[in-house]
N, C-alpha and C positions, 0 to 999 in steps of 0.2 A: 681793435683786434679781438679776435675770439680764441675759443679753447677748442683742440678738434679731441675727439675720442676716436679710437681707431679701433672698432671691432662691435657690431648691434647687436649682438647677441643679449642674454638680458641682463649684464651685468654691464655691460657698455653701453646699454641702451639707457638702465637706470641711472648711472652715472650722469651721462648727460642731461637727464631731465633736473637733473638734483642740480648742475653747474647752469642749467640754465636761466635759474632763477634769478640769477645776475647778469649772465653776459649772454650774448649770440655765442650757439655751440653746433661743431659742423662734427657729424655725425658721418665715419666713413665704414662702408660694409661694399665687401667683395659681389656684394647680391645686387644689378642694379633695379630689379625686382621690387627687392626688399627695400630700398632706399626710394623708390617712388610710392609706396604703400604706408611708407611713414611722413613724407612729404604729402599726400593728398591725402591718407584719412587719418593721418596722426596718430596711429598705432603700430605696433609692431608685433605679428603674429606667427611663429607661435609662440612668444618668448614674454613678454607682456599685455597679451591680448586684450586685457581690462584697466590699459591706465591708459588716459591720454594726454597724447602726448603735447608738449608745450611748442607753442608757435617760432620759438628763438632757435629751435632744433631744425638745422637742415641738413638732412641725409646725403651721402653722394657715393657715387662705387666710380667716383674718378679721383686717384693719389694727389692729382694735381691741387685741388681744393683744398687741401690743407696747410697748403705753401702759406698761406696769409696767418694762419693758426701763431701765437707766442710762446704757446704750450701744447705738450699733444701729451693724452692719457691713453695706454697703449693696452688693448682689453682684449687682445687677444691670446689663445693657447698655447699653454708654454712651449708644445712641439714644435709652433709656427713665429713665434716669434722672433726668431732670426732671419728668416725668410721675409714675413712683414718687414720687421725696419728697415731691410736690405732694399726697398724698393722704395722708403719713404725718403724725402728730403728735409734731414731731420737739421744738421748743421747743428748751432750752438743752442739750440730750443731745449729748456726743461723735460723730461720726458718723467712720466709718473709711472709704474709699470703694476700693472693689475694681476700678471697670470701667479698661478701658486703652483710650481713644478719644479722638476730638473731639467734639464736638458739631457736626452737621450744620445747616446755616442761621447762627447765630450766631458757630461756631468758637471756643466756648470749652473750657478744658479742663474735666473733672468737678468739681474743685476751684470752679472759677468758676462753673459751674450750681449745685452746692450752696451758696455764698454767695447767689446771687441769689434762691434757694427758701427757704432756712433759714438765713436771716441772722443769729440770736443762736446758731447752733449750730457749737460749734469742728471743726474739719475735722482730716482727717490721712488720707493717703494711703499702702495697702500696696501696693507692686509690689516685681516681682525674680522671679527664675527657680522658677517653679511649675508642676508638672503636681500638677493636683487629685488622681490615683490615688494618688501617693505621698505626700502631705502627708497624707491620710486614714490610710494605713499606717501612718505614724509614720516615716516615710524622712525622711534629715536633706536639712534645706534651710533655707538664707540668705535672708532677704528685705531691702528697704527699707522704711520706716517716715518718711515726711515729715509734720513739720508746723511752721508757723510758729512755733506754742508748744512751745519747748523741752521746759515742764512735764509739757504735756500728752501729747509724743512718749516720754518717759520714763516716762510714767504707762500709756499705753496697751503700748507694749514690753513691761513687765512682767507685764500681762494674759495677753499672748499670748506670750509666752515659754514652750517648753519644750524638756526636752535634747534634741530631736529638730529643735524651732524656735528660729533665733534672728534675733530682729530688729536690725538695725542702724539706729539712731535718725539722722534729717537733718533739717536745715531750709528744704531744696533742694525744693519741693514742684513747683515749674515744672518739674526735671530731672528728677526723678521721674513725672511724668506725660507728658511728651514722651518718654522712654526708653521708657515702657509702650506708647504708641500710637504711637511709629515703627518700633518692631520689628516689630508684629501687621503692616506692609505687607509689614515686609523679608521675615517669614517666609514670606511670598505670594509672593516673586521669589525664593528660594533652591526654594522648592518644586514651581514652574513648571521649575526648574532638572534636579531630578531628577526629576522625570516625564518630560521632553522628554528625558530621557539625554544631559545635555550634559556629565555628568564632574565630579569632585571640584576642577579647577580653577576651574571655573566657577563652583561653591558657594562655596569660599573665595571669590575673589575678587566675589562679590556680596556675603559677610558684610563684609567688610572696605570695599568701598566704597557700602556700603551704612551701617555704622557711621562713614563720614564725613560723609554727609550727615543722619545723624541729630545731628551734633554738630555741625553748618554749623546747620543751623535752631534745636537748642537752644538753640548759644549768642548767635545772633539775637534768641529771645524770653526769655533772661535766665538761661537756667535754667546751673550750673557742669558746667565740664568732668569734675572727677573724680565727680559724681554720675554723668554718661553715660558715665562707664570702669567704675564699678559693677556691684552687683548688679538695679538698677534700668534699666540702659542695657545696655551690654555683657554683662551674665550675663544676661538673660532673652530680649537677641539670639540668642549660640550657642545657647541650651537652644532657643527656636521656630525656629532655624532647622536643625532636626539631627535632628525626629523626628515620625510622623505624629499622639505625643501632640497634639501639637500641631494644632488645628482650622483653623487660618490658611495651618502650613506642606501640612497636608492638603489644604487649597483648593488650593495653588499643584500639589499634584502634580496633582490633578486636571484644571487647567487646562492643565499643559505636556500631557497624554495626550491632550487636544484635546476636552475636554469643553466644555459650553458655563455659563458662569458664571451666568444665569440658573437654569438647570435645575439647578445645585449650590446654588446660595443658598435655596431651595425645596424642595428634597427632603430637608433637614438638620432632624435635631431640633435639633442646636447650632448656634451664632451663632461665624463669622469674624470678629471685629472689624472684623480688617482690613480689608475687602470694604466697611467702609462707612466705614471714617476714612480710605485712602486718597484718593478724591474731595476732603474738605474739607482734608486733608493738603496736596494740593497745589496749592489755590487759600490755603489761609494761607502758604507758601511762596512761593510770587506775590508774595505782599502783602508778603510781607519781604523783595523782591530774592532769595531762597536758591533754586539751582539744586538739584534734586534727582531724577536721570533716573531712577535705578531705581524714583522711587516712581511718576515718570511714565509706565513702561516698565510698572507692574504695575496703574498707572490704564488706558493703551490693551486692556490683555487684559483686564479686569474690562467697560469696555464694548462688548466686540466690535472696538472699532475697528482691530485689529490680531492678526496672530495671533502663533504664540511666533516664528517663524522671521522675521519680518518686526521683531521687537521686538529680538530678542537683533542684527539686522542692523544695525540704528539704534543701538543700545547701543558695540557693535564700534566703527565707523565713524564715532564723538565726535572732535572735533580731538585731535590728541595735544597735553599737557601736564603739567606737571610733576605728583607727586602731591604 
């Protein structure tokens, strides 16, 4: 039996070079394009142009191919995630769920759309400080690994454990997925920060109180503290908010340069996360009493309705209090 990953982009792509190191891994992408361009020249461009790719990797943009799979690693974007599983035949199969967002309309997290789609099929959540180039290298990196089933977090760890990866097992699955999709905003307002050359104070100091109010809302919707000081919360913060690896913190430069958010969301072959959980981010916010301006600071520049010098003026200009 093999592992399927569902989505070649580069984070689904890396993933499976990294699983394939042990087993045959069926690699499925909506492109059948793309899946004969990884099948015949072992790469995948434009997402990991310069790795290549292992022989045990077989592509395919037919659902059906993954029916033989034991396990499927679901690497698709959280917008589409319900739609994906809805057409897979997932049945009682582990699913590991890669996206870091909300759900738009509903506001649930991935966790809760994959219950609601594939109700007999146990869940478990990887997030934590990843850039896809280096996890494909064999570059060492820590992740999270949440699920409710202990057995199962145990079970799956060892899978995907190697010297290069190592999982660290939770059963913090809420804290883990709120870590995931509140940083993808944060790294959108550290990034706004350094395009608009406002200075290394201004980055710290959005990391930092920007990881306060990811921790105001966590611990709102249940999810523990030391999950959100982790590698699931605070590690995968500093890593998107520090580098243009990063697609999220790259929006944000983009937007402090005075570009228009429309015209970056549209001309991208990759997906910002953040650009679309920020919006539901801060109407579930709302709904929980939890104040959170930076994410509302990076909702006004995402729709126009402010620009950076008008945003960063409003931020400044908060009552003063205690921190």
């Amino acid at each position: 039996m093999s592992i399927g990953v569902v989505g070649a982009g580069a984070w689904g792509t890396a993933l499976a070079q990294l699983l394939s190191d042990h087993e045959p891994v069926t690699l499925w992408t909506r492109d059948p394009a793309r899946a004969d361009q990884i099948n015949h020249e072992r790469v995948n461009s434009p997402y990991l142009a310069d790795i290549l790719l292992s022989p045990k990797i077989t592509a395919t943009a037919d659902a059906a191919a993954l029916d033989h799979c034991d396990a499927l690693v679901i690497v698709t974007p959280a917008q589409h995630t319900r739609g994906v599983l809805s057409t897979l035949n997932v049945g009682r199969k582990p699913i590991i769920l890669c996206a870091k967002g909300i759900e738009a309309g509903s506001k649930l997290l991935m966790s809760e759309v994959a219950a609601a789609v594939c109700p007999a099929a146990p869940i478990a959540i990887l997030s934590g400080p990843t850039f896809a180039a280096e996890v494909a290298k064999g570059l060492p990196t820590a992740v999270t690994l949440a699920s409710e089933d202990a057995g199962l977090a145990q079970k799956l760890a060892a899978r995907l454990a190697r010297p290069y990866f190592r999982p660290y097992v939770s059963d913090d699955v809420i804290g883990a997925e709120i870590g995931g999709a509140v940083k993808n905003v944060l790294a959108i307002a550290c990034g706004v920060a350094s395009g608009a050359q406002l200075g290394q104070n201004a980055q710290a100091a959005l990391i930092a109180r920007g990881f306060a109010e990811m921790m105001r809302f966590g611990l709102a919707k249940g999810a523990r503290a030391e999950t959100l000081s982790g590698l699931a919360g605070l590690g995968d913060l500093v890593l998107t908010c520090s580098s243009t690896q990063s697609r999220n913190y790259a929006l944000g430069v983009a937007l402090g340069q005075g570009k228009l958010s429309y015209d970056l969301l549209h001309e991208s072959h990759t997906i910002a996360e953040g650009a679309f959980t920020a919006p539901v981010l801060q109407h579930a916010a709302r709904d929980c009493g939890v104040e959170m301006p930076v994410v509302d600071a990076v909702c006004a520049l995402l729709s126009g309705w402010a620009d950076v010098r008008e945003v960063i003026t409003e931020l400044m200009a908060r009552p003063l209090k205690g921190e």
